[in-house]
N, C-alpha and C positions, 0 to 999 in steps of 0.2 A: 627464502623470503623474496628473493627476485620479481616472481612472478606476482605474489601480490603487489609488487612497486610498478608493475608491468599491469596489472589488471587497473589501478588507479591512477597512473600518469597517463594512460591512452585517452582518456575521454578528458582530462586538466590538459594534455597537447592541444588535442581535437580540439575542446573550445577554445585557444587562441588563434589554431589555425583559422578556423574558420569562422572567426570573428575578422580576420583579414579578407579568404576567397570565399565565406557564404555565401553570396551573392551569386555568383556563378553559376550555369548552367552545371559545374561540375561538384556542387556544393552538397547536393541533396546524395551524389555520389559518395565523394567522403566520408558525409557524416554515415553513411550505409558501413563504407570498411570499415571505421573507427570503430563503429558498431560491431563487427564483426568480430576482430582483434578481440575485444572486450569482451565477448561472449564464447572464446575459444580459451581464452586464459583462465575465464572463471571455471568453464568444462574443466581444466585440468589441474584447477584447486582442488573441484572434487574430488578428482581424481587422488593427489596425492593427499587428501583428508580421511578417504577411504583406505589410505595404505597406513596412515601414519598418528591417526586418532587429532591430533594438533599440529600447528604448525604457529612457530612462537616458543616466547618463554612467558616466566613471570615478569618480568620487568621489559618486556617487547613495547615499540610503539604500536606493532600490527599482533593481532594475534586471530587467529582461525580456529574454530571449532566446530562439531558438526553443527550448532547450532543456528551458526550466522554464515556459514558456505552454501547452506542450500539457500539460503535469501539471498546471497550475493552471484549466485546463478541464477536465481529466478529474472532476478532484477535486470542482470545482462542479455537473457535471451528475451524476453520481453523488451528491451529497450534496441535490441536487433529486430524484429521483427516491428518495432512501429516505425523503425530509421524506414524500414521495408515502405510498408504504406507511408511516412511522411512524404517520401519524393513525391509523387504523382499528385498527393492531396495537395500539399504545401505552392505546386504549378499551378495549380486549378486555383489556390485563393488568392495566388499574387494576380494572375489573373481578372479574376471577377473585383478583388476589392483593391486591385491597384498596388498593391504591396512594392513600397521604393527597393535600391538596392542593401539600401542599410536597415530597413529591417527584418530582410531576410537572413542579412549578418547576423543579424541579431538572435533571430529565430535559431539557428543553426547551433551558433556559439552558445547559445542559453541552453537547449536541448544537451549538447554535451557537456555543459557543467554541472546543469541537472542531475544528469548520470553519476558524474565525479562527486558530486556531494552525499549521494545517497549510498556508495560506493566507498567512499570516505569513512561516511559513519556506520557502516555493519561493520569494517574493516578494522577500528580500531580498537587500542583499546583503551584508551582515555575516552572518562566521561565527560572528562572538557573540550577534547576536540568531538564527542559527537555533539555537542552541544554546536559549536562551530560548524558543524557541517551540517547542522541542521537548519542553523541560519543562512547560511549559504543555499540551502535549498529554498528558502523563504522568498530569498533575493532574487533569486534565479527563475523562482514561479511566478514573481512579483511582474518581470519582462516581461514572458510569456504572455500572462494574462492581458496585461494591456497591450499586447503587438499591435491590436485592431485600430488604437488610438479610438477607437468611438465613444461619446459619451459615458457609456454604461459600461464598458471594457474600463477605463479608466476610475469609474467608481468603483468597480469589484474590485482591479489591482488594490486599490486604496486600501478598502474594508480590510483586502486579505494582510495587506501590510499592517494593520493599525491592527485587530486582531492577532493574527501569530508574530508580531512582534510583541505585546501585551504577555502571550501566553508564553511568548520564549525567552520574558523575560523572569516569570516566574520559576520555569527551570533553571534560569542562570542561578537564582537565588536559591533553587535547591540544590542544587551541582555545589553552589558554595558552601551550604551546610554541611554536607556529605564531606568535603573535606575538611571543614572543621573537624566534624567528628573520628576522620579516618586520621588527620594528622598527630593523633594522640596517642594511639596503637600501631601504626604502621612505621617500623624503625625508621625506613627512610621517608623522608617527608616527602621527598621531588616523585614517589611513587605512589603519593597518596592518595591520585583519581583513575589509579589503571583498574580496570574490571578486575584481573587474577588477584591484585592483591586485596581491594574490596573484600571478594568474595571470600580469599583464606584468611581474613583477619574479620570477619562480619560477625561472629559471635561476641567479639571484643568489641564493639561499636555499643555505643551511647543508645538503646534503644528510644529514648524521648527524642532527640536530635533527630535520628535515622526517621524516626515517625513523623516528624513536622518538613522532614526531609522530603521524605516521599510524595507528603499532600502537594508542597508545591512543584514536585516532578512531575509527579499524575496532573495537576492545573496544567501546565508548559507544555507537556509531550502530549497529551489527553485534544491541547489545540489542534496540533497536528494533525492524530487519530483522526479527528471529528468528531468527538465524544459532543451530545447535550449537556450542557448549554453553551459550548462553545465552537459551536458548529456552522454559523452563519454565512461564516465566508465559503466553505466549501459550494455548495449549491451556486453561488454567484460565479464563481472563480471556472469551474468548467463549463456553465453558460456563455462564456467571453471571453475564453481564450480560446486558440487553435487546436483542434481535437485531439491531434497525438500528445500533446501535453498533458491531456483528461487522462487517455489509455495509461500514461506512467503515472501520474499524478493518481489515480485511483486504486491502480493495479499493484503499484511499488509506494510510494513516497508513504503512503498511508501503514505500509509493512514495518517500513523504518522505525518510524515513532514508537510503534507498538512493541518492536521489539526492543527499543530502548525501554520503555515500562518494565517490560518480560524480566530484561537483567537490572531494574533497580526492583520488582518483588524480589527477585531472588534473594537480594541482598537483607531488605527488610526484612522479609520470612526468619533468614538466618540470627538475623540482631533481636529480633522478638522469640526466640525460639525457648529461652528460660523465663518469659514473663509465668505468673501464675495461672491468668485463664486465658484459656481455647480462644475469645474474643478477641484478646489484644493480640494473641499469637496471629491471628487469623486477620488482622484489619486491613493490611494492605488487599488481602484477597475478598472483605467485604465492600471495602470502597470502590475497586474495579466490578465486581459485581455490580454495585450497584450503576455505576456510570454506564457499564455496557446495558442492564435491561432497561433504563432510560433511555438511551439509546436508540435501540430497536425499537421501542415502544413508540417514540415518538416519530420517527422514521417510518414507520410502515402507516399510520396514519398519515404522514404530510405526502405520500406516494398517490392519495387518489386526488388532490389538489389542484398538481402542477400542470401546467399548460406549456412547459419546453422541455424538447426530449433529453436535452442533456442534462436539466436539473434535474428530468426523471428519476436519470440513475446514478445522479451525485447523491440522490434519499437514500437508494436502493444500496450505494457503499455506506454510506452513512450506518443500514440495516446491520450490514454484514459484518462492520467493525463493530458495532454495538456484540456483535452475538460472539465476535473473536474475543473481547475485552473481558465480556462475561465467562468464557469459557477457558481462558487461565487465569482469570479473579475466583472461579470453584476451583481449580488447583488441582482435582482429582487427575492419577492419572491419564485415565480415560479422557475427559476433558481434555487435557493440554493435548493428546494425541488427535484428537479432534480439532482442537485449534490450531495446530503444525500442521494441518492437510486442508485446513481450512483456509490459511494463511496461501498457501500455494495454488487451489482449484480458484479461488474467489480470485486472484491477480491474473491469473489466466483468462478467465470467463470476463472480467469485467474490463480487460484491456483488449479481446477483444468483440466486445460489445460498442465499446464507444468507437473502435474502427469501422463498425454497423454502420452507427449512429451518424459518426462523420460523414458519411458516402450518402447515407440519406437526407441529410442535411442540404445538403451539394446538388442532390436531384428534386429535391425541392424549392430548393431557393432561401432555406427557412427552416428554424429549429423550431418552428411553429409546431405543437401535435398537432392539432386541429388541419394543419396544410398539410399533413403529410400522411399521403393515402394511395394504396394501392402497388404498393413497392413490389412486391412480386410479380405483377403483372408489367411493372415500367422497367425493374430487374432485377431477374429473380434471384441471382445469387446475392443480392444485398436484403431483399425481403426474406430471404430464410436463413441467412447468416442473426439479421436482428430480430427472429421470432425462434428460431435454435436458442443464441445465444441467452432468451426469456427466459423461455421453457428451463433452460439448466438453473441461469440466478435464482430463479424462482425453487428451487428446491426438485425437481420431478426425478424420479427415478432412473436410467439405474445409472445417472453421471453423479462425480465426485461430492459438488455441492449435498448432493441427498447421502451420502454415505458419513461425511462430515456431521450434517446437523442430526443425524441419526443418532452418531455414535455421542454427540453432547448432551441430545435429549435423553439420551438412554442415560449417562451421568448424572442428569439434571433427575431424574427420576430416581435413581439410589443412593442419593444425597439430598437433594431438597423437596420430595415430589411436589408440592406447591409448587414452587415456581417452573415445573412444565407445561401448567394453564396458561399462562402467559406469555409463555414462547408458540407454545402451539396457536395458540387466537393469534399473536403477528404474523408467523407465517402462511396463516390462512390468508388475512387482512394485507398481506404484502403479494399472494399472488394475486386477490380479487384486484389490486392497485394498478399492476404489470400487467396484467389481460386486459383491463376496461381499456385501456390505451394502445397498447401494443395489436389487440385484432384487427383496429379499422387502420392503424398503418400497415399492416402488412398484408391487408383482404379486401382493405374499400375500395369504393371505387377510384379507377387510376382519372385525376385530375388533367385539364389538357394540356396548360404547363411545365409538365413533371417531364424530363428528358435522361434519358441515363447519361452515365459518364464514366470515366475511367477508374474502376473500381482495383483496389487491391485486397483480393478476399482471401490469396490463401491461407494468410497468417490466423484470420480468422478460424479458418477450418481446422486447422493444424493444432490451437489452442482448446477447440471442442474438442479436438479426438483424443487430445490428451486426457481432457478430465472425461472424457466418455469413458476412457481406459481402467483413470483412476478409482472411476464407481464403477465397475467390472468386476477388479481385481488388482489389490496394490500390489507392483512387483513386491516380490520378496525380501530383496534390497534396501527397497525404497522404505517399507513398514520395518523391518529391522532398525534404519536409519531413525526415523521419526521415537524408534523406541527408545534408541541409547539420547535420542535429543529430550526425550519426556524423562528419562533416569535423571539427567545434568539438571532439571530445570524443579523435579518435584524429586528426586529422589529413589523412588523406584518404577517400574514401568511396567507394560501390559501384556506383554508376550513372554 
């Protein structure tokens, strides 16, 4: 258990340290090795998750399974490679927008608690401290977002506060239900919000409770997600904060949530499971249904609108968690295997999309679309990182995202066939969205203004070749993995 006390305290160190020396020329350094640390320890969770199925007990405060170690790696290597690009970005905006030295502190410090909270919450296995660590993640993006102090920086912070404070508070309220319920079947009481014993006493749970339980879960965590109609602040919140905040903010923080749903259906499936019809058995998995093709549906419409590239592709996650929510709201296994690889190619591709975006921004002057034209010609490795990175979001062949929505649609079609019209017309409607926009930035003509800058693309590249890989050919490993995580989650699995 070491090592997860080792994968959790490095980034809760980090942001005190460097709420002291962020500032420093050697700040941007730090928070890179903190980064690193972090993302070597989680490597070698997997590691021993792969040797040893679990790591934990029933009544553990941490507990590890394959389900939430490959997110708790994603999360690390991901939040290592923007540490990557933050330095050079993060010089260039203290630069241009003046940035004092406290809040750089600031910036620094928040970044690695960000980490820690998201970290915190796949980690445990109370659903009271994921609830906690969720809010901590609220507070922690809350900074972020307003670093700029600009007018419209300070309103989005706000909305986002006033918002997923709203919706996390509706979780509190269902975290509270949940233990009502649980405290009545579960011997010990002080173990009455851990996930293992939820889940082995979940048949014994108050199905009416568990179900009014859930609604306000799905409200709270659903904030987070970015599910319709609670979605407002997301689109604002990457517009106005600092880019590498978007890259995790879209790529992770959005996983978290969702995987907190993940493990309260679970629970609900299991307490519904002797009801008399299919329906009630089935509701938690129709209500996510439903909130994810609302979702998507609305998302890929409000994509031909936007006039700022980063609100662009806050739609564009917005889409993609619509199509994850829907895709373990049908339950099938196929489905949920498609949503565990979904969950991984989309945090890839869309973190590093906005490290595109960020760099384009920068050589623009402006998250303007309309100002920003001709990137491959002003430099080319940021015009074909942000017209790559398209092409994959967008669904195209033969990268992971297209193997992903393949294998949902293929679900969606021997379980619902109706509602694969509807997925099919979004992702029509969602690439015609992402092309109208994305050709003349990355083929118009180069503006006289536009000057290149100090680019950090490998991570960029690095994060395509992955999912270029993963729509190739899932190692062997890897799809075995996803398999035994679809058995835990639906019961049985695909291979």
């Amino acid at each position: 258990m070491m090592v997860v006390y080792f994968l959790v305290g490095t980034p809760l160190f980090g942001a005190l340290l460097l709420g002291i020396v962020g500032h420093k020329k050697e700040g941007a350094r730090i928070n890179l090795l903190l980064s690193f640390l972090t993302m070597i320890s989680s490597l070698y969770l997997v590691y021993l998750i792969s040797q040893q199925q679990i790591l934990g007990n029933d009544s553990s405060d941490f507990y590890i399974d394959s389900l939430n170690v490959y997110l708790l790696a994603l999360t690390a290597v991901v939040g290592f490679t923007t540490a990557f690009f933050s330095g050079p970005y993060m010089l260039h905006e203290a630069k241009v927008r003046k940035l004092s030295d406290a809040r750089m502190r600031l910036y620094h410090s928040s970044y690695q608690g960000f980490i820690f909270t998201m970290l915190l919450g796949l980690s445990t296995n109370n659903l009271g401290v994921l609830w906690v660590s969720l809010e901590g993640a609220t507070l922690t993006t809350v900074l972020l977002v307003s670093l700029y102090r600009t007018p419209s920086s300070i309103e989005a912070a706000w909305k986002y506060f006033i918002l997923c404070g709203v919706g996390i508070a509706q979780a509190l309220f269902g975290t509270v239900l949940v233990y009502f319920a649980a405290a009545k079947v579960i011997p010990n009481v002080e173990d009455s919000l851990l996930w293992t014993q939820l889940f082995a006493h979940a048949g014994e749970l108050n199905p009416v409770i568990i179900t009014i339980a859930f609604v306000f879960l799905l409200v709270g965590y659903g904030t987070k997600v970015g599910l319709v109609p609670l979605h407002n602040w997301l689109p604002d919140a990457h517009s106005e904060g600092p880019t590498p905040m978007s890259a995790v903010l879209s790529g992770l923080l959005l996983n978290v949530a969702l995987y907190a749903l993940i493990r309260i259906k679970m629970i609900t499936d299991l307490a519904l499971e002797g009801e008399q019809t299919v329906h009630i058995q089935n509701l938690a998995g129709y209500l996510m249904m439903g909130f994810g093709l609302i979702s998507f549906t609305v998302a890929v419409l409000f994509l031909h609108r936007q006039r700022d590239i980063k609100r662009l592709f806050s739609y564009s996650s917005i889409e993609h968690m619509g199509l994850m929510t829907f895709a373990f709201g049908l339950g099938t296994p196929l489905s949920t295997f498609a949503g565990l690889l979904h969950m991984l190619v989309h945090g890839l591709t869309k973190s590093a999309i906005f490290i595109s975006v960020g760099h384009a921004a920068q050589i623009a002057g402006t998250q303007s679309i309309e100002k920003i034209r001709g990137l491959i010609q002003t430099q080319p490795k940021v015009g074909w990182g942000l017209l790559i990175g398209t092409v994959v979001i967008a669904g195209f062949p033969p990268f992971g995202i297209f193997t992903s929505e393949f294998l949902l649609l293929s679900s969606t079609v021997h379980t619902y066939p109706w509602l694969a019209i509807p997925l099919l017309m979004g992702l029509s409607i969602a690439f015609a969205g992402l092309f109208k926009h994305i050709q003349p930035m990355c083929f118009g003509n180069k503006p006289e203004n536009q000057q290149p800058v100090k680019a950090t693309m490998w991570p960029v590249f690095l994060h395509l070749i992955i999912v270029l890989w993963l729509g190739l050919a899932i190692p062997e490993q890897l799809s075995q993995w996803f398999n035994n995580v679809t058995i835990l989650i639906t019961g049985s699995g695909v291979l």
